[in-house]
Phi, psi and omega in degrees: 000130184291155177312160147258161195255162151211029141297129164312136171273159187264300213219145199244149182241107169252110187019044188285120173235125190216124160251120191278070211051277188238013193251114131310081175283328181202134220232104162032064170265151202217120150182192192226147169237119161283132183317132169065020173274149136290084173255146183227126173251115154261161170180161166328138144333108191066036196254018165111000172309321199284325198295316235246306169311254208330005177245319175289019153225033172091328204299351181223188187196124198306147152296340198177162173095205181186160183221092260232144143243125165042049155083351190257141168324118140014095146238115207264002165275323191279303209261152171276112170263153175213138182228166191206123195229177211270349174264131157356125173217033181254143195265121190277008205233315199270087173354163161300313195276342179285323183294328180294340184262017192260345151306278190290011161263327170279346158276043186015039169319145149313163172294319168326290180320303180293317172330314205281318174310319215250001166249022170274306185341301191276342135264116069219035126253355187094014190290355213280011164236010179246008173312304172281009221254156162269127161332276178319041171211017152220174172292166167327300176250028144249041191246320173309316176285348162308294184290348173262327177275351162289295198269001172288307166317339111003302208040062188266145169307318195221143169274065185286118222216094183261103152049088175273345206265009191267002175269359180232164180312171185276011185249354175278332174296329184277324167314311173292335177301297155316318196258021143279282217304300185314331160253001152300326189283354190255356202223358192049043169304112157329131157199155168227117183250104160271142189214156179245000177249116184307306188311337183276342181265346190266356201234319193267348195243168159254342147221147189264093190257126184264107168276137173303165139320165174290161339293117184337130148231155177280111177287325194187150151262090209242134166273146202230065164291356162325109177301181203238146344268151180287149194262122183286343206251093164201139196276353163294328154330303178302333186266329173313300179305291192337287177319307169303293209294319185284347162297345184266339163305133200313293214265000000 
């Protein structure tokens, strides 16, 4: 029997429907995100997961539903959003510690704040001997931890992660993975992760949200009581994924 949640929702989903002229992408989707949740949305290729972050950051705009933050419409002048998306977004002119304060210099943080902020980020990612370093003077995926502990640094009402891991292997993917859940967990952050790899969403969520083909609908909602951190090779693990892929097939 799944937990009861009982965190206040961060963010509410209303009959949210959205059309590009005549293409129907999402069809009366309806659901809640709970304050400090992990969610992760899968679904078939191209059924509108991109679409439905780009409307929770303004970049679109519902045909028809609403999308709530702490109860007010979806506003990125109002609520603080922060996103990580699957292409590079670290400024390549900019140190690791400049990149991480460069968010929190355009909010006008105090300076005090910002120090504090950004050198708890950089221990407990591990940056502190990549601190004066240039991207291009790291790897791949600790130039992915730049862009990631900038929004965590943030402190953003809601975190949106569009597929940030699909260009890397699985052994950098499991690596990144783990240093999310560790600063979701030091900061309680809201995210919503879309991924298109089952096995990462099933190691990452506390709930699992399933879209239909195009035009999206929610097929399922699977609560992911798998305690932390997950044994991918267990067979409740194991059993989960089975269930998300076969719910995610075209036919």
């Amino acid at each position: 029997m799944a937990k009861e949640d009982k965190r206040e929702v961060k963010v509410q989903v209303n009959h949210l429907t959205k059309y590009f002229g005549s293409l129907h992408v999402l069809d009366d989707v309806s659901f809640d995100i709970k304050k400090g949740e992990f969610m992760c949305v899968v679904g078939p290729t191209g059924c509108g997961k991109t679409t439905f972050l780009n409307m929770l950051t303004k970049i679109y705009e519902p045909t028809s539903g609403e999308l709530r933050i702490d109860g007010e419409l979806a506003d990125p002048k109002k609520h603080n959003l922060a996103c990580v998306f699957q292409e590079p977004s670290s400024f390549p002119w900019l140190t690791v510690e400049e990149n991480l304060k460069f968010g929190l210099k355009i909010k006008k943080i105090p300076e005090k704040e910002i120090r504090e902020r950004v050198e708890k980020i950089i221990q407990i990612l591990g940056l502190e001997q990549f601190r004066h370093s240039y991207p291009s003077q790291l790897s791949v995926s600790s130039e992915q931890r730049i862009i990631i502990g900038r929004a965590f640094a943030m402190q953003p009402d809601l975190l949106l992660m569009d597929e940030p891991y699909g260009q890397m292997d699985i052994k950098l993917r499991f690596y990144l993975e783990d240093e999310v859940l560790r600063l979701w967990r030091e900061f309680g952050t809201t995210v919503v992760f879309i991924t298109h790899n089952i096995e990462e969403a099933v190691y990452l969520s506390e709930r699992c949200l399933i879209l239909t083909n195009k035009p999206a609908s929610i097929k399922e909602i699977v609560q992911n009581d798998l305690p932390y951190p997950r044994d991918i090779t267990s067979d409740d693990f194991i059993k989960m994924r089975k269930h998300i892929t076969e719910q995610i097939k075209w036919w």
